[in-house]
N, C-alpha and C positions, 0 to 999 in steps of 0.2 A: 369221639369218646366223651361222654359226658362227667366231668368232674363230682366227686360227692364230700360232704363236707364242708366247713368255712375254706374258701379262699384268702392268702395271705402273701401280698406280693414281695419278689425275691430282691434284692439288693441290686441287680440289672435289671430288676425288668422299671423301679422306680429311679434308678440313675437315667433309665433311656427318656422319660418323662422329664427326670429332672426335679423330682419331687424329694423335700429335705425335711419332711416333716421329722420324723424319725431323729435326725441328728440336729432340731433346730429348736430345742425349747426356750421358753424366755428366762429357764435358768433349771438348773441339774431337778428340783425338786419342782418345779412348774411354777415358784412362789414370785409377782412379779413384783415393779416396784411402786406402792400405789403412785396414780396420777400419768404414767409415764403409758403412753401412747405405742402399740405394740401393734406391727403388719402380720396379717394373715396374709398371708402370700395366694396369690391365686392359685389354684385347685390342691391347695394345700388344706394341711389343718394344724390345732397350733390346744393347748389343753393347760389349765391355770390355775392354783388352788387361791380359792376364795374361802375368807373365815366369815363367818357368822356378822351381819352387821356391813360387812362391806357392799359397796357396788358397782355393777358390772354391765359396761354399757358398749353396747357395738354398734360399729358407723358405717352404717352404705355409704363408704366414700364415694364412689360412681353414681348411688342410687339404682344400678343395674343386677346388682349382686345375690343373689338366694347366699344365704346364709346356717348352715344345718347347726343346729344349735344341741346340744345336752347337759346335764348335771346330777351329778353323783357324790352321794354320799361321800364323803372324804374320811369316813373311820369306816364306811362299809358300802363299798362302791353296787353293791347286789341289792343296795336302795337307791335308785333313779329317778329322776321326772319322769313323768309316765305322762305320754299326752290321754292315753283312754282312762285314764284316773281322775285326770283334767277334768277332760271335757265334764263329766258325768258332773263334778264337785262346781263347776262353773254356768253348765247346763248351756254353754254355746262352744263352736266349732274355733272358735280363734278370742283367745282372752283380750283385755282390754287395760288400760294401765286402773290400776284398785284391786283386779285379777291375785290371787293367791293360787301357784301352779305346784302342782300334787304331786308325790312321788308313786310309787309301785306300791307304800303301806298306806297310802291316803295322809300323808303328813305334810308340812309345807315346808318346800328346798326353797322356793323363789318367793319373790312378792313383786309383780310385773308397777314399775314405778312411772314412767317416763315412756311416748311414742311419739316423733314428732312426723312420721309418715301417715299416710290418710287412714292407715289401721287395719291395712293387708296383707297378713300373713299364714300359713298354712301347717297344721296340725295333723293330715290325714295321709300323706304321703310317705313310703319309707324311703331310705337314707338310699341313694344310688351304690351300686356296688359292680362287680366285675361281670354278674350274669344280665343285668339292665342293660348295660354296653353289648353284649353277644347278642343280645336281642334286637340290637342298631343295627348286626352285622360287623362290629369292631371284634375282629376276634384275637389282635394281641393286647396287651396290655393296655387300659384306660386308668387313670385316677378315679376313687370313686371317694365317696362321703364317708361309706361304710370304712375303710380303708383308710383316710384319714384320723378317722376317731381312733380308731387301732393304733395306728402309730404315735397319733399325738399322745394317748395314752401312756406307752411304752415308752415314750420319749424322757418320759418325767418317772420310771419306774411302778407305774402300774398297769393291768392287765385290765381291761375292761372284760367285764364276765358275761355279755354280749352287747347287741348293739339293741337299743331301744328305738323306739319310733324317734324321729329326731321332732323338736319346733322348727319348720323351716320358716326363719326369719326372711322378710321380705319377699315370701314369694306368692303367688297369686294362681290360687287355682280354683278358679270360677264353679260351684254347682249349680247347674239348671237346676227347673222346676220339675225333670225328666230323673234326675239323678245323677246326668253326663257331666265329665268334668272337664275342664277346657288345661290347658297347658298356656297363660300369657304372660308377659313380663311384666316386672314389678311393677310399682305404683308409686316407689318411693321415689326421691328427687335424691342428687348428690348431697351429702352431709346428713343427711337424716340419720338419726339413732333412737337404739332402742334403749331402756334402762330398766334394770330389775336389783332386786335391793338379796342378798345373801339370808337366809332363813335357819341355815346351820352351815357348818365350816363344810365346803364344800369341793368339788372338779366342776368346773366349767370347760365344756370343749366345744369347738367347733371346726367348721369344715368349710373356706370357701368352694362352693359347690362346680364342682369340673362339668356338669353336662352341659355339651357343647353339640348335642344335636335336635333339642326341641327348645324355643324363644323361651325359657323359663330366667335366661338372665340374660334377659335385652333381645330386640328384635337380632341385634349383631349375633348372636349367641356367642358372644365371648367370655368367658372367666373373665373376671380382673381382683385385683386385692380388695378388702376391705379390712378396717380395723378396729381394734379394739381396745378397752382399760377399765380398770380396775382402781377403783378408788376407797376409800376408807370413809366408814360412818360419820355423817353428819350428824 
């Protein structure tokens, strides 16, 4: 029977995973404390209000880690980063720190400040979700990206009003001169972080990325944690 519709996993089917996004935010309204060092728990996700002026920087603690990254509007979450708004306003496939990153109305959410990885990361790929894994042949339940953003959402009381192309931080998806694209793991080293400067009072969410059956996070293909924080304007 083919499902129709969004999928939205049930209270067992993410206890059997073990997945605590949902009941785990870094505080009731997602507001954290600047400075203060905050785990994405592997194949979790985790969602954060940033105001205008602040900055928000994520660590490939392993170096191994994709990273599904988004940001929304925080008075109107139906305006997002939009990476095909990006791309177009940027004129290249993966920004660069100077980079001003677009939302859905062509306005700027981010200003990409700080990369200290070799500068490989991937804007064209969508967020993994439950029908990606059926296509592995996983046909019960998997964590997806799609699915964390949901919940990290919810977790702080809002409804994300769909799921956008995500920035997958760290990750590496080679195009040939053919068009082909390759699936290989990251480039970055442990500690590497990215930094992006807040552009209006915003959600920042992301998604340590669960796929665990193509090297997109490490030859091992294992999930692990990476982290994140949120600092206040210099």
């Amino acid at each position: 029977m083919t499902e129709i519709g969004p999928y939205f996993p049930t209270e067992a089917e993410l206890a059997e995973t073990g997945n605590t996004t949902l009941t785990s935010p870094v505080s009731p309204d997602g507001t954290p404390v600047p400075g203060q060092r905050y785990e994405i728990p592997a194949r979790q996700g985790l969602a954060l209000r940033v105001a205008k002026g602040q900055r928000v920087t994520v660590i490939n603690t392993h170096g191994t880690q994709v990273v599904d990254s988004w940001a929304f509007n925080a008075a109107d979450p139906s305006e997002f980063m939009s990476m095909e708004h990006m791309r177009a306003a940027i004129e290249r496939l993966i920004p660069r720190p100077g980079d001003v990153l677009n939302t859905n109305k062509r306005r700027p959410i981010l200003t990409f400040l700080e990369d200290t990885t070799p500068g490989i990361h991937d804007t064209v790929i969508a967020a993994c979700d439950i029908w990606r894994y059926r296509g592995f042949g996983i046909m019960g339940y998997h964590d997806s990206c799609t699915d964390n953003l949901r919940l990290a959402m919810l977790a702080i009381g809002i409804e994300a009003p769909e799921v956008p192309s995500p920035f997958n931080l760290f990750m590496n998806i080679p195009i040939g001169p053919d068009t082909a694209i390759a699936w290989e793991a990251p480039t970055s080293k442990a500690g590497d972080h990215v930094t992006f400067r807040a552009e209006m009072d915003l959600v920042y969410a992301v998604s340590c990325c669960p796929q665990d059956q193509i090297p997109i996070n490490g030859v091992g293909q294992k999930p692990v944690e990476a982290h994140i924080m949120v600092e206040d304007a210099r």
